[in-house]
DSSP file (Angstrom, degrees, kcal/mol; ACC not computed):
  #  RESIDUE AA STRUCTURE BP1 BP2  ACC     N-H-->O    O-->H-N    N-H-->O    O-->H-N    TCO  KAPPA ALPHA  PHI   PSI    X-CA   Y-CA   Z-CA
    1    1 A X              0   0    0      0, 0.0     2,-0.0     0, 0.0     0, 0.0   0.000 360.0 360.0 360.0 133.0   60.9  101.8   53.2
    2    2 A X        -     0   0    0      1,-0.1     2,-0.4     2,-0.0     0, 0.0  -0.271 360.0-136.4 -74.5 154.4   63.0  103.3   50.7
    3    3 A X        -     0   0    0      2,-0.0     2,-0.4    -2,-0.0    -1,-0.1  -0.802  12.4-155.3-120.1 142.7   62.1  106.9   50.0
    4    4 A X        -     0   0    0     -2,-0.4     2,-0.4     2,-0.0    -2,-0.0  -0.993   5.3-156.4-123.7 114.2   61.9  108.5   45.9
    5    5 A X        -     0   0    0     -2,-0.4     2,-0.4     2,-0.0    -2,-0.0  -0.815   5.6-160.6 -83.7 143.6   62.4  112.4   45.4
    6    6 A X        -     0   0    0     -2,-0.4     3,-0.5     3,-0.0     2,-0.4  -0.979   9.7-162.7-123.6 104.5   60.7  113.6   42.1
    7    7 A X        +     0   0    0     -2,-0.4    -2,-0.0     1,-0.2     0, 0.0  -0.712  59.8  28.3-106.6 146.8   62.2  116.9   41.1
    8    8 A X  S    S+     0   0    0     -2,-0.4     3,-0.2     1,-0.2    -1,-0.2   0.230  76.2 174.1 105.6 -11.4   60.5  119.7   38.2
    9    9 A X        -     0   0    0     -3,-0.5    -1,-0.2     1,-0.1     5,-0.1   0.123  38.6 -93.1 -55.3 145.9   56.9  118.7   38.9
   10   10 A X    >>  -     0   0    0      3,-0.1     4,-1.1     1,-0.1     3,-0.7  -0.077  23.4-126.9 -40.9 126.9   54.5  120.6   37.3
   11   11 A X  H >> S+     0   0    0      1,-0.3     3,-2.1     2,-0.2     4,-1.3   0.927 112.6  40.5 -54.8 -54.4   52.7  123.8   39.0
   12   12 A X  H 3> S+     0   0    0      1,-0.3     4,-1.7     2,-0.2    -1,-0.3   0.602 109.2  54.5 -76.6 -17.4   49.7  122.5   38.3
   13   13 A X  H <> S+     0   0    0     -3,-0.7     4,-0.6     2,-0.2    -1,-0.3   0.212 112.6  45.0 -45.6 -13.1   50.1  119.0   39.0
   14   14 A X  H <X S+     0   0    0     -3,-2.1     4,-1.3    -4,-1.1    -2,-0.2   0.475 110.0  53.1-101.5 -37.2   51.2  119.9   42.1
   15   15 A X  H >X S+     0   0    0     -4,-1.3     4,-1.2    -5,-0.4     3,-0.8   0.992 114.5  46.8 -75.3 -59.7   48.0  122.5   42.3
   16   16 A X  H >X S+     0   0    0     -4,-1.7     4,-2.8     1,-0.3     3,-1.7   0.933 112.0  52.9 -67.4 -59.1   45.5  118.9   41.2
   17   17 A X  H 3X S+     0   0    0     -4,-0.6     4,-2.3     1,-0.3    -1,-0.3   0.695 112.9  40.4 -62.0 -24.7   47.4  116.6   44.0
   18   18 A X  H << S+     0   0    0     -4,-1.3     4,-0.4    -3,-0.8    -1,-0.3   0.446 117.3  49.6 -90.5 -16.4   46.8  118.9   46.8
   19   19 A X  H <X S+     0   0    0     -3,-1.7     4,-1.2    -4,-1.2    -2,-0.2   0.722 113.8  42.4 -52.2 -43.7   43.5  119.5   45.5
   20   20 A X  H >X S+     0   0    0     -4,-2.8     4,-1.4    -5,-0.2     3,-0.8   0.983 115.4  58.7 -91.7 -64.7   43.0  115.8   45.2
   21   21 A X  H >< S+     0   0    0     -4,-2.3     3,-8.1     1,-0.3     4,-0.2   0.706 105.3  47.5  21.2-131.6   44.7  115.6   48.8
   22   22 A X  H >4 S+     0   0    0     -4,-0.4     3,-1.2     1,-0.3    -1,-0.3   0.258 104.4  52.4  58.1-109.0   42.6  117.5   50.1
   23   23 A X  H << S+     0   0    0     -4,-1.2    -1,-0.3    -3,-0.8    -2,-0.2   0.631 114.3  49.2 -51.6 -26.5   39.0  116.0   48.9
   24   24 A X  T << S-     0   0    0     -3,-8.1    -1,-0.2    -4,-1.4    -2,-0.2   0.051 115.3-115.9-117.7  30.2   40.2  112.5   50.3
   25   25 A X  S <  S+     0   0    0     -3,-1.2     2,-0.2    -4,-0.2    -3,-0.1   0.834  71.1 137.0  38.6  83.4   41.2  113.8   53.5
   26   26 A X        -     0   0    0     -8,-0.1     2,-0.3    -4,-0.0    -4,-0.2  -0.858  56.3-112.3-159.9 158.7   44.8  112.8   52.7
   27   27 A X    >>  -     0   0    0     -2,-0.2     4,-2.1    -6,-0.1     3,-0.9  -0.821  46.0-100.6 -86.3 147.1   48.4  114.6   53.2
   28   28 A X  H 3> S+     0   0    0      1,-0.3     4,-3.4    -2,-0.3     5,-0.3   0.920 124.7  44.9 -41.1 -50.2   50.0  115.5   50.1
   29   29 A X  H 3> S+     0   0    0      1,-0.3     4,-1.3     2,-0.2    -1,-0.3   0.725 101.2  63.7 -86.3  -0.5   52.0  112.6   50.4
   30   30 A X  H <> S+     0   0    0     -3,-0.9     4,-2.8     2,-0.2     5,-0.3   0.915 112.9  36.9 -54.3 -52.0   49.5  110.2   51.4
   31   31 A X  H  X S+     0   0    0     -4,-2.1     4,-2.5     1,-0.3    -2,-0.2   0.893 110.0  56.7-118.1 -40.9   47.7  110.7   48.0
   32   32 A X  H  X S+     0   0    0     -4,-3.4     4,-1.5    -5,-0.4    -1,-0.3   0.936 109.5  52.2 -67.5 -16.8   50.8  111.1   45.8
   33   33 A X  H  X S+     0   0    0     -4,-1.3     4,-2.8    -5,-0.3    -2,-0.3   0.911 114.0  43.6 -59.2 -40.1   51.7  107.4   47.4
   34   34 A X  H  X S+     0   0    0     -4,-2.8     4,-2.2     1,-0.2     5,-0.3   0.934 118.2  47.4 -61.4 -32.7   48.2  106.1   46.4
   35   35 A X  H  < S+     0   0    0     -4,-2.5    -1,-0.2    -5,-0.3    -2,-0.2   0.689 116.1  35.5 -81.9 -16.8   48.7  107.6   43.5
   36   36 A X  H  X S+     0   0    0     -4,-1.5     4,-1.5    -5,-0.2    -1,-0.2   0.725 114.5  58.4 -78.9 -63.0   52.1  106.6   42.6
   37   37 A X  H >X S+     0   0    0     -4,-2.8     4,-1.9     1,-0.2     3,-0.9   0.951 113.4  45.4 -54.0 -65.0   51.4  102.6   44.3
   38   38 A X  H 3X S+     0   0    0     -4,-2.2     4,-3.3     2,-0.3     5,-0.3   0.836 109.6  54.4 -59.1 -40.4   48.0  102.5   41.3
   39   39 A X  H 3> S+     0   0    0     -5,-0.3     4,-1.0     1,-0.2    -1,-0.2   0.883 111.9  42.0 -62.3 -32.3   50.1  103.7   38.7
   40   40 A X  H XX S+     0   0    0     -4,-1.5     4,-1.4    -3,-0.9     3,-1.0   0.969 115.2  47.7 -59.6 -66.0   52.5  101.1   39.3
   41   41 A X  H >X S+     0   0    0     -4,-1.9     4,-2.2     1,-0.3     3,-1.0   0.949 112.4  48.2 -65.2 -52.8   50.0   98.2   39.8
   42   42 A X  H 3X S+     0   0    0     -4,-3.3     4,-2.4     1,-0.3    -1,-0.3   0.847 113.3  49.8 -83.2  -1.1   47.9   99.0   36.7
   43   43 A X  H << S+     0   0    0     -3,-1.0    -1,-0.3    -4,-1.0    -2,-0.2   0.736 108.7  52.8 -80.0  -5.3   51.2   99.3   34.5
   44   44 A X  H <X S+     0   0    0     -4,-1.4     4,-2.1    -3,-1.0    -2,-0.2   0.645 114.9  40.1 -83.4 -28.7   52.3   96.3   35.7
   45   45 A X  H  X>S+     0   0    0     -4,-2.2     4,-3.8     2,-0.2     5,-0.6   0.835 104.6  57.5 -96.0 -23.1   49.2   94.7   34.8
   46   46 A X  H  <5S+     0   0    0     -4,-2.4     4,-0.5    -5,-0.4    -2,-0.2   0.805 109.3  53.0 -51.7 -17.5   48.6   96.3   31.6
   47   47 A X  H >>5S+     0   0    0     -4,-0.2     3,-2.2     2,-0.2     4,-1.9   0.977 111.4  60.2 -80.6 -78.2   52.6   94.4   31.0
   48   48 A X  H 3X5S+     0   0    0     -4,-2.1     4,-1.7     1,-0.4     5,-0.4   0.678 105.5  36.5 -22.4 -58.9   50.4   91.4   32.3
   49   49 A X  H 3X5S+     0   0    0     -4,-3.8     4,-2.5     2,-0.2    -1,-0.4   0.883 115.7  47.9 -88.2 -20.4   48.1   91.3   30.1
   50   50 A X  H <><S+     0   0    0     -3,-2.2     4,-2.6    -5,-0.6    -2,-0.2   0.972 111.0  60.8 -59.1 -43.7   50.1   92.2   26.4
   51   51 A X  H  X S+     0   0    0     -4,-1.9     4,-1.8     2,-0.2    -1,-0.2   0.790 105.5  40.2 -61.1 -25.8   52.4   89.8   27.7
   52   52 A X  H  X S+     0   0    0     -4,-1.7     4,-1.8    -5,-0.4     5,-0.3   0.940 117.0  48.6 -88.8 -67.4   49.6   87.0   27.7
   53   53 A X  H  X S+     0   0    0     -4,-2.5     4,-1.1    -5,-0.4    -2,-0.2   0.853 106.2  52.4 -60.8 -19.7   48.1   88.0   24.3
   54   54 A X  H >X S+     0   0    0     -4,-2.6     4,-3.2    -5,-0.3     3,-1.5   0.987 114.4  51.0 -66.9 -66.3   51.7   88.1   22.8
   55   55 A X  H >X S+     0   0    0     -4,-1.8     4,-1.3     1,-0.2     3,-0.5   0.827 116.9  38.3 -12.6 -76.1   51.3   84.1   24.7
   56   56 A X  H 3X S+     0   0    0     -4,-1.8     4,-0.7     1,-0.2    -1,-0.2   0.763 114.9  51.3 -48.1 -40.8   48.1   83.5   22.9
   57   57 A X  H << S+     0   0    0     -3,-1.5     4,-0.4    -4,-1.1    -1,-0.2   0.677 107.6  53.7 -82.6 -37.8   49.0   85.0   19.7
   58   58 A X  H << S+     0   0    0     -4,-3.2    -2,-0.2    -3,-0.5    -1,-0.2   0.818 109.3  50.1 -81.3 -36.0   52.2   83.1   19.5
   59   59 A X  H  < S+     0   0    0     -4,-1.3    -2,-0.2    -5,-0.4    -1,-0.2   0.606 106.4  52.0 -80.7  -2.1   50.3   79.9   19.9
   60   60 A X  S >< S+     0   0    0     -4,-0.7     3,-1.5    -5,-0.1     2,-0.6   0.634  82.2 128.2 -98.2 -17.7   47.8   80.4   17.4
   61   61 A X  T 3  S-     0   0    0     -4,-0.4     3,-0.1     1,-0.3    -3,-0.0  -0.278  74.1  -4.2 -49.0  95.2   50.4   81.1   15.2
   62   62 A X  T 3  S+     0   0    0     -2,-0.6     2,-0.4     1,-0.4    -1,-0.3   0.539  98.6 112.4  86.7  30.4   50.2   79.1   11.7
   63   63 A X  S <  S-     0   0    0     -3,-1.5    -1,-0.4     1,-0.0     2,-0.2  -0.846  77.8 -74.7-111.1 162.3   47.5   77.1   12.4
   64   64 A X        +     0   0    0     -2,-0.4     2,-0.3    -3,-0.1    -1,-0.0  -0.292  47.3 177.1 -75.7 109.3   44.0   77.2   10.7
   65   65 A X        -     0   0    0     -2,-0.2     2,-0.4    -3,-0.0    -1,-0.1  -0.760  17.6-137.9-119.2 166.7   41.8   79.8   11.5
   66   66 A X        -     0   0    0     -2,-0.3     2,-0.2     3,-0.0     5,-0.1  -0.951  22.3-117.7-126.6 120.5   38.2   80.7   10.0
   67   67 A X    >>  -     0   0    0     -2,-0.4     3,-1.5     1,-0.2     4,-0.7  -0.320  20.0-145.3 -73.0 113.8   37.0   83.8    9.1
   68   68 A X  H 3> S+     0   0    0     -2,-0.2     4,-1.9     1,-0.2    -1,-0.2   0.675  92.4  56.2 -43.0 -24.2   34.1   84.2   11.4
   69   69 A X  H 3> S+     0   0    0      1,-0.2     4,-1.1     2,-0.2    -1,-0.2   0.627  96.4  66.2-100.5  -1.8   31.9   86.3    8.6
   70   70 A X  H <> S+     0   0    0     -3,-1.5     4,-1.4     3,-0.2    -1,-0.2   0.768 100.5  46.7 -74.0 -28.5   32.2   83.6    6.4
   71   71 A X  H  X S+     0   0    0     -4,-0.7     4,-2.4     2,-0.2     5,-0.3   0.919 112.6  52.3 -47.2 -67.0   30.1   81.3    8.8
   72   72 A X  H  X S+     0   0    0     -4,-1.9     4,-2.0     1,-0.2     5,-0.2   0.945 111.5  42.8 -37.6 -54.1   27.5   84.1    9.2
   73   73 A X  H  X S+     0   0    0     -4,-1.1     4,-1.6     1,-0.2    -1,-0.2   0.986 117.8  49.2 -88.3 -35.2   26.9   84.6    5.5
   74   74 A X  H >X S+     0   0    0     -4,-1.4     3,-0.8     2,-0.2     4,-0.5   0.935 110.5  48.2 -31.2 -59.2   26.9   80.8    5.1
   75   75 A X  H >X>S+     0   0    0     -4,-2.4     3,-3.6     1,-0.2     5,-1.3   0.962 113.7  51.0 -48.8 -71.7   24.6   80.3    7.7
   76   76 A X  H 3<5S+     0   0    0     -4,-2.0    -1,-0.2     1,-0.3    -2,-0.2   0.587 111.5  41.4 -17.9 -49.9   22.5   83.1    6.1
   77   77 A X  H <<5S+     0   0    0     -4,-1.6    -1,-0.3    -3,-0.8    -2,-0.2   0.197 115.9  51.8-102.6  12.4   22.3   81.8    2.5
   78   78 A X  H <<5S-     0   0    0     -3,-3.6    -2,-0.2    -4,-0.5    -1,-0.2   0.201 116.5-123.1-119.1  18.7   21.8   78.4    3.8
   79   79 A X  T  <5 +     0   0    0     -4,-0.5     2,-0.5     1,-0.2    -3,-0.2   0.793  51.3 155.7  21.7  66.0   18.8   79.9    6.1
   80   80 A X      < -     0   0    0     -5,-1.3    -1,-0.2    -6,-0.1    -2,-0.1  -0.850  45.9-106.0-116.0 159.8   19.8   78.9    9.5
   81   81 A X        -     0   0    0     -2,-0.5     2,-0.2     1,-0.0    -1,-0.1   0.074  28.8-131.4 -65.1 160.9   18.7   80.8   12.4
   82   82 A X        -     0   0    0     -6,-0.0     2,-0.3    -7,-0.0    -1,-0.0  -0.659  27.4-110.4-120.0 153.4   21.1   83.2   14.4
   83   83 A X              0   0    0     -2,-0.2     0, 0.0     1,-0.1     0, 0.0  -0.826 360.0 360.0-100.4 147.4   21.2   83.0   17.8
   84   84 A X              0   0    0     -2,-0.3    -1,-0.1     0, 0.0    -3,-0.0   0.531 360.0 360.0 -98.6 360.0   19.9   85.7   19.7
């Protein structure tokens, strides 16, 4: 497995991971790998998911939408029941 040095970190960042170490029964570099592996994963899905509303967004694009609070106050002044 290919190996990543990270040079300059922060005193205190260094202070929290060996803190956080530590508490989870962990070596420093166990927990900056967990911590490193989840930072990856959820920016990769946060890409996931922009990338799919960009998807969505693109397909709704010029077609005929309806402003949803223009049903409500129709419904309203024509006195039909909301659903609860």
């Amino acid at each position: 497995m290919p190996d990543i040095l990270i040079r300059d970190v922060d005193a205190d960042a260094i202070a929290h991971l060996k803190q956080g170490a530590a508490s989870n029964g962990r070596s420093m570099q166990a927990e900056a790998h967990r911590l490193f592996t989840e930072a990856i994963a959820r920016a990769h899905e946060e890409r996931a998911f922009w990338d799919r509303a960009a998807q969505i967004r693109d397909s709704l694009r010029g077609g005929h939408h309806i402003d949803s609070a223009e049903i409500i106050r129709e419904g309203r002044e024509n006195d039909w029941e909301e659903p609860e």
